[in-house]
C-alpha positions in Angstrom: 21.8 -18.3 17.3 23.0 -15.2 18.9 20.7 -11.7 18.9 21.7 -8.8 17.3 22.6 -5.8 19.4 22.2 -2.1 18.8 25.8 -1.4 17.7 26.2 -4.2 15.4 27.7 -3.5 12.1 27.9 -5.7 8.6 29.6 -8.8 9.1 32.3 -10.1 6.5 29.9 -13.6 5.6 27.0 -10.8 4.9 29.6 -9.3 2.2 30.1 -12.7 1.5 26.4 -13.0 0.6 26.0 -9.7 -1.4 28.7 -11.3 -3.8 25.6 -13.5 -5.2 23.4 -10.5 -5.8 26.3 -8.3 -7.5 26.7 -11.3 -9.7 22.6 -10.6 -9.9 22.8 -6.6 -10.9 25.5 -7.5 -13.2 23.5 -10.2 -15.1 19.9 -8.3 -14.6 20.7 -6.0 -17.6 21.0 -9.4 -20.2 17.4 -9.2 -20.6 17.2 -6.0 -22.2 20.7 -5.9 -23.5 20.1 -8.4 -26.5 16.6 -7.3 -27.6 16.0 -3.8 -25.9 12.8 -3.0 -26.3 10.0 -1.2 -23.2 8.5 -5.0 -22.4 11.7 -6.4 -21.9 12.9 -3.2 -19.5 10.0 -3.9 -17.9 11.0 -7.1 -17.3 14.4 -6.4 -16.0 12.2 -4.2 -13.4 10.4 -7.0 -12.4 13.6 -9.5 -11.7 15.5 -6.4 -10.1 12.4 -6.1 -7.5 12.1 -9.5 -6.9 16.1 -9.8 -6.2 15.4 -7.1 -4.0 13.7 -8.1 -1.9 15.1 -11.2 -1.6 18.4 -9.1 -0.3 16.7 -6.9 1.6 15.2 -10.5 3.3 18.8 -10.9 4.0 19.4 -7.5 5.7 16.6 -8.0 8.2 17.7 -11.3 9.0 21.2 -9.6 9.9 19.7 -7.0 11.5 18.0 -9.7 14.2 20.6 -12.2 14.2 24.5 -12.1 14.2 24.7 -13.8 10.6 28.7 -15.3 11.2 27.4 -17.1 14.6 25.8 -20.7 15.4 24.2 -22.3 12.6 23.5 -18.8 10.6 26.9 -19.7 8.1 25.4 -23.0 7.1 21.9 -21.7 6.1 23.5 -19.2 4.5 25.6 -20.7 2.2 23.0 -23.5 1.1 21.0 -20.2 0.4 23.9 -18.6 -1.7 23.5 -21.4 -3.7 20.1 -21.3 -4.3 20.7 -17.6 -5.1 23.4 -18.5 -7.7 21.3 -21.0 -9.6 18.3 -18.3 -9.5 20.6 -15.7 -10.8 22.0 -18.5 -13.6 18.1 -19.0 -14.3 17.4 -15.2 -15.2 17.7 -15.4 -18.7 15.1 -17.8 -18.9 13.1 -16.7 -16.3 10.0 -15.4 -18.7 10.5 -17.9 -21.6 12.5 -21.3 -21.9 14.8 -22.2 -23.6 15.5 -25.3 -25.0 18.2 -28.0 -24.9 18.2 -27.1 -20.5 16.4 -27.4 -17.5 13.2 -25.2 -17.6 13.7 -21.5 -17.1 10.7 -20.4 -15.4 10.6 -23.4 -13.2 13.8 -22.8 -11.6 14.0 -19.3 -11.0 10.5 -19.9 -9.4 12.0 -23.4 -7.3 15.0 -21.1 -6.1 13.5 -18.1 -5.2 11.1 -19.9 -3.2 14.1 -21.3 -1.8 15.7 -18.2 -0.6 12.9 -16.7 1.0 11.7 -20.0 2.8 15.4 -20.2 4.0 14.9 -16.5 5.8 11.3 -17.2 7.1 13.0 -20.2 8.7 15.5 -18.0 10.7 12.5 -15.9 11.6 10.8 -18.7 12.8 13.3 -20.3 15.0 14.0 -16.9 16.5 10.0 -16.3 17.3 9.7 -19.8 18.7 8.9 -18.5 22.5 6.5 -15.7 21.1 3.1 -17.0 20.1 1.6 -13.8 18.3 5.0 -13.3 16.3 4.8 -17.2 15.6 1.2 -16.4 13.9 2.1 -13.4 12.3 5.0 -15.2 10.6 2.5 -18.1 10.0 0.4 -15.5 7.9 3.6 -14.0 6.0 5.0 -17.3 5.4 1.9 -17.7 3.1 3.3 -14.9 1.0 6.1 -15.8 -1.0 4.3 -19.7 -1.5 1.6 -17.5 -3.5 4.3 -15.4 -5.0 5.8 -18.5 -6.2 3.1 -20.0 -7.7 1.9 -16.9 -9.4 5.6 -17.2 -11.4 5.3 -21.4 -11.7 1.5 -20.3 -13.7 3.6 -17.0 -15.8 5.9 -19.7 -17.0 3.5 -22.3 -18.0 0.0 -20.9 -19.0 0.9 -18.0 -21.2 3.7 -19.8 -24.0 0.3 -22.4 -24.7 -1.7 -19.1 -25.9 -1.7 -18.7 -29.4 -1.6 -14.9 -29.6 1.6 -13.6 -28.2 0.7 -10.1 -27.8 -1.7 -11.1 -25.4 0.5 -13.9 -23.4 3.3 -11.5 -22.9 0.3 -9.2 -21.1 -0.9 -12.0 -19.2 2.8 -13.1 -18.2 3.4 -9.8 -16.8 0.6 -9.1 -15.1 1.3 -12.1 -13.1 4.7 -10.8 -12.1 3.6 -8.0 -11.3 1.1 -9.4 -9.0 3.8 -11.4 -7.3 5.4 -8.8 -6.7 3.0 -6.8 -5.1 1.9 -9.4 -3.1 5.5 -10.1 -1.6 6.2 -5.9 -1.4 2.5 -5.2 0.3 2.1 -8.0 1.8 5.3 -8.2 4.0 4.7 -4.4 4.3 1.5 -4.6 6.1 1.8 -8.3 8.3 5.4 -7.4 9.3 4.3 -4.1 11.1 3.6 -5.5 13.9 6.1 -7.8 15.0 10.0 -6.4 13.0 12.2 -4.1 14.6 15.1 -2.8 13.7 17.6 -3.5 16.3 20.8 -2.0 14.6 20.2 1.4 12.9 24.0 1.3 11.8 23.7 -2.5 10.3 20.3 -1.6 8.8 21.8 2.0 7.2 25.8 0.1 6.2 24.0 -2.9 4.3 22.1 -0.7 2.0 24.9 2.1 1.5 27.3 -0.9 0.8 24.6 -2.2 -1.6 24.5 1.3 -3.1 28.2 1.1 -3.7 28.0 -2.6 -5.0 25.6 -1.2 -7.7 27.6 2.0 -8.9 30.7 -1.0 -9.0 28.4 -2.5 -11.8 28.7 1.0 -14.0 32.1 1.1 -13.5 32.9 -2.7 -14.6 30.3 -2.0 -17.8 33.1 0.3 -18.8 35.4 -2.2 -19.3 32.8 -5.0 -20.0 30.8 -3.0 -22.8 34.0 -2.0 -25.3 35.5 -5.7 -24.9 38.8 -4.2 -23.9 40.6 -7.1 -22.8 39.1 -9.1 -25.8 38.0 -8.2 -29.5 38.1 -4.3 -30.0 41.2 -1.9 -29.9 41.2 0.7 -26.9 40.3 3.8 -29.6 40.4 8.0 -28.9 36.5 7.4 -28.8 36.8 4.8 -26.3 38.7 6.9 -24.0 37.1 9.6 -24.0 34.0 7.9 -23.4 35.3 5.9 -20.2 36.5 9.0 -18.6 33.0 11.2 -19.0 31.1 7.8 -18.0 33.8 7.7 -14.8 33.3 11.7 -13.9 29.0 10.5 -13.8 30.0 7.1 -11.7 31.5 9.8 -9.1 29.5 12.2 -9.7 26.5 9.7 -8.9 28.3 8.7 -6.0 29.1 12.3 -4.6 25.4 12.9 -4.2 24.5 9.6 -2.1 28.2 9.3 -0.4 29.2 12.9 0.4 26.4 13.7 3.1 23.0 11.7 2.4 24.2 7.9 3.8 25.6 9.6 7.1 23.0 11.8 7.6 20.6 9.2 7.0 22.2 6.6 9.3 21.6 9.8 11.8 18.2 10.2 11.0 17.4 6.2 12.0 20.0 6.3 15.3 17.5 9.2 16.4 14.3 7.6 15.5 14.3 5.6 19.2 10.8 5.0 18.6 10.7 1.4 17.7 7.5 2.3 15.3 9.0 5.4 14.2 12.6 3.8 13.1 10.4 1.0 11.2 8.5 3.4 9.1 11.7 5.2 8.2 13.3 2.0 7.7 10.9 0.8 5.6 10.2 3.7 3.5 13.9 5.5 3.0 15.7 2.5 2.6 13.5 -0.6 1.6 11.0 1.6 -0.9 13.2 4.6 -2.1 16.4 2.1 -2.7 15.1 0.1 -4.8 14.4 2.8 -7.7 17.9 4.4 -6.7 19.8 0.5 -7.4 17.4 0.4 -10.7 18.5 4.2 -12.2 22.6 2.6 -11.4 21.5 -0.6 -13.2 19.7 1.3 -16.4 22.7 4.1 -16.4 25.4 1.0 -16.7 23.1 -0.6 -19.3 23.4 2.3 -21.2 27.1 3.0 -20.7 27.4 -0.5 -22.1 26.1 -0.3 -25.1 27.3 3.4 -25.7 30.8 2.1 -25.4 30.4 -1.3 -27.4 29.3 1.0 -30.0 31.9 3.4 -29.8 34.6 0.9 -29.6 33.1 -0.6 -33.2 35.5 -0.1 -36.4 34.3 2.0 -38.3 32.0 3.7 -36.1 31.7 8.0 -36.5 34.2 9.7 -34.4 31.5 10.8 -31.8 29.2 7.8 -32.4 25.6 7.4 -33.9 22.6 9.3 -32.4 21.6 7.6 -29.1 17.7 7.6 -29.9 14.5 7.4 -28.0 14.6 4.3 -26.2 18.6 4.6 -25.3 18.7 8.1 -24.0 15.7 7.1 -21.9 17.6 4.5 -20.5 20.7 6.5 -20.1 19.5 9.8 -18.8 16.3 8.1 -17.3 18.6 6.4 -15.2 20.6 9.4 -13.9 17.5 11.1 -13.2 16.0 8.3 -11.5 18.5 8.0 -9.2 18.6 11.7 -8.3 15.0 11.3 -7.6 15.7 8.8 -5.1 18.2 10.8 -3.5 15.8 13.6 -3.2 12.9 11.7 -2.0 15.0 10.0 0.6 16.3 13.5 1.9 13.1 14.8 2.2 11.6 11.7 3.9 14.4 11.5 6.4 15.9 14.8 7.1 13.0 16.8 6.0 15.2 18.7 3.6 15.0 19.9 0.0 17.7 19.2 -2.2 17.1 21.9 -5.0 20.2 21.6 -6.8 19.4 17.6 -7.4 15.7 18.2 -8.2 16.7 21.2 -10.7 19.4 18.8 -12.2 16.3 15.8 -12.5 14.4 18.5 -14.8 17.3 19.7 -16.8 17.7 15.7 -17.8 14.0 15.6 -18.2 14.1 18.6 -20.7 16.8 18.0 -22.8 17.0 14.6 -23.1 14.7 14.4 -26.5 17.4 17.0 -27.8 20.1 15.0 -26.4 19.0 11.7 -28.3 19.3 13.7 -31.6 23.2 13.8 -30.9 25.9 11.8 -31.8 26.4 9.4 -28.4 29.4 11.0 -27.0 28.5 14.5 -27.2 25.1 13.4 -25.2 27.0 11.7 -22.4 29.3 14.6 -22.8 26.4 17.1 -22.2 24.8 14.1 -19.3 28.9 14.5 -17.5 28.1 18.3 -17.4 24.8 18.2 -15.8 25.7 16.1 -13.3 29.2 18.2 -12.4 27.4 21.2 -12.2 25.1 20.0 -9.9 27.5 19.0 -7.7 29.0 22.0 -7.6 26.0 23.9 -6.8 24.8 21.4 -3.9 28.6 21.7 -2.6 28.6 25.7 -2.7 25.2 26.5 -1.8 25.9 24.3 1.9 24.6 26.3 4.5 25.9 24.7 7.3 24.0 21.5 7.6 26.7 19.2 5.4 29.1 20.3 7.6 27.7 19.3 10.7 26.2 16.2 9.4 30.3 15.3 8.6 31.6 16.8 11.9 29.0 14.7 13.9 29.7 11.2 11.8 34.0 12.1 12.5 33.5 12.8 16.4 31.3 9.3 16.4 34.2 8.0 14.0 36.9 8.9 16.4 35.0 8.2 19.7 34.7 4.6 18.6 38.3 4.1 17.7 39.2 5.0 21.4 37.0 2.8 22.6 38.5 0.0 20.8 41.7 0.8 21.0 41.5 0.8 24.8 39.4 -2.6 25.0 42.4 -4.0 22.9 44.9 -3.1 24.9 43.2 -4.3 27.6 42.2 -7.6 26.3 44.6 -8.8 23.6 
């Protein structure tokens, strides 16, 4: 195995990887898709952690080791496949189904798989070290607990007669496993994980960023059945182009300024303790909620445009209602959110026109689900525009340093490599 170094970047096998946990955020969204209802969003927040940390898992163990060296490519692709077959498992994560192997049982057998495979990596690394040994030793205890707390939500609560009362307990037991893995890891891996690579460590999650605002975009396509059933309509149209101007929109707030001047923020933290807390808590904490307000935005786009796309459906659509505009602008907003936390956390800086935009959703989304669905992502395209507008024209300096600084790095990297390749190939 070969260390990671402090100018690492993303490897092409780590994209490689991240292909298994697209095919993840694309699939999260099935188990609220067919039977939407709070429980099962709830649900598809518990899976999205729980893949979540598994990639982030994944990130770290980039971040110490070169992942395309040595033995790294052959742990990770048995891991891959575990991934896959946890990811094929979702549907019947919280109840089995019949006629297959059982649901529960192998998202819980392949998720333990997954993280095992990383502690593994850890272990072999840590092998000189014996306090690092022992703190692994104690973490490594984690996600066996984790796992068996989702072996008993898939086998005690379906043999309770009253299912009000089994879905309760099913949760809560998720939800414990996933606080145990999240707080847990938190606290034991303190002492022990640095981040070697701020670039690597600030690339995997913007990539992962990208990966999920890819998932809006293909529930565009996906959601109408374009290529399949329904005919590409006036409704249709109109209702991929304003859910495209929020997909860039959405990406003009993270990609404009915030990933570089984040990625800035961690290459100045030289403090190992320092760079870990702002590791930990812009990236591994407040990324998470910004991945799950992409997910819940394409979920709604999806089923905004599958009804749209219906014939015989009203030329603007139906009224989006309660739980669909929560979904829909809930996402939006919780994604700003995100954003704004992060900025503050990192850079110490107040992003009013975002934070203004997060209480215009909040305020007229009930009047919003009152109207038909394409005026309401009409109105949800117009929010988001405007803010970017204001955050572009209010700039007082700061974006444009923040860009100037990431082009001179840009260009002073080039040079270097360009004169090391002339020198060496």
């Amino acid at each position: 195995m070969q260390p990671g170094a402090p100018g690492s970047r993303t490897t092409r096998l780590e994209l490689f990887y991240d292909l298994v946990f697209v095919f993840a955020f694309l699939n999260v969204t099935s188990l609220t898709a067919t039977h939407p209802s709070p429980v099962n969003l709830y649900r598809c927040l518990l899976v999205l952690a729980l893949l979540w940390w598994c990639w982030t898992g994944f990130a770290g163990l980039g971040n110490a080791v070169r992942a395309d060296q040595g033995v790294l490519p052959l742990v990770g692709f048995v891991t891959v496949a575990a991934a896959f077959m946890l990811v094929l498992s979702m549907p019947g994560a919280f109840v089995d189904r019949p006629g297959g192997l059982n649901g529960p049982m192998v998202f819980a057998a392949c998720y333990l798989v997954v993280r095992v495979a990383q502690l593994v990596i850890f272990f072999w690394v840590a092998r000189a070290d014996p306090e690092r040994w022992r703190r692994l030793s104690m973490i490594a205890v984690l996600p066996v607990a984790a796992t068996a707390l989702l072996v008993v939500a898939g086998t005690v609560p379906p043999r309770l007669l009253d299912r009000p009362v089994a879905i309760a307990v099913q949760l809560t037991l998720w939800t414990a496993a996933l606080a145990l893995e999240y707080v847990g890891g938190v606290i034991l891996g303190r002492p022990w994980w640095v981040v070697i690579s701020a670039g690597h460590w600030a690339e995997r999650h913007a990539l992962m960023v990208l990966i999920a605002l890819g998932e809006s975009i293909i529930s565009l396509g996906l959601g109408a059945k374009f290529f399949t059933d329904l005919p590409l309509t006036g409704p249709v149209a109109l209702a991929a182009v304003l859910g495209i101007g929020v997909t860039a929109m959405l990406w003009w707030a993270y990609f404009d300024t915030l990933s570089t001047g984040l990625e800035q923020a961690l290459h100045r933290a030289r403090d190992p303790g320092r760079r870990l807390r702002l590791a930990r808590d812009a990236y591994t904490y407040l990324h998470l909620p910004m991945i799950a307000g992409i997910i819940f935005f394409a979920l709604g786009l999806k089923d905004l445009l599958a009804e749209a796309a219906q014939p015989g459906s009203p030329d603007w659509g139906v009224p989006l209602g309660g739980f669909w505009i929560t979904v829909l602008y809930g996402g939006v907003g919780l994604y700003l959110l995100s954003i704004v936390a992060c900025a503050w956390r990192a850079l110490r800086r107040v992003r009013w026109p975002l934070l203004l935009a997060v209480v215009v959703l909040a305020v007229v989304a009930p009047f919003a689900a009152l109207l038909p669905e394409l005026v309401a992502l009409a109105v949800l395209c117009g929010i988001t525009v405007v803010m970017t507008v204001a955050e572009t024209v209010r700039e007082d300096g700061r974006r444009r340093r923040i860009r100037q600084l990431a082009l001179a790095e840009q260009l002073a990297l080039e040079v270097d490599q360009t004169r090391w390749r002339q020198q060496h190939l």
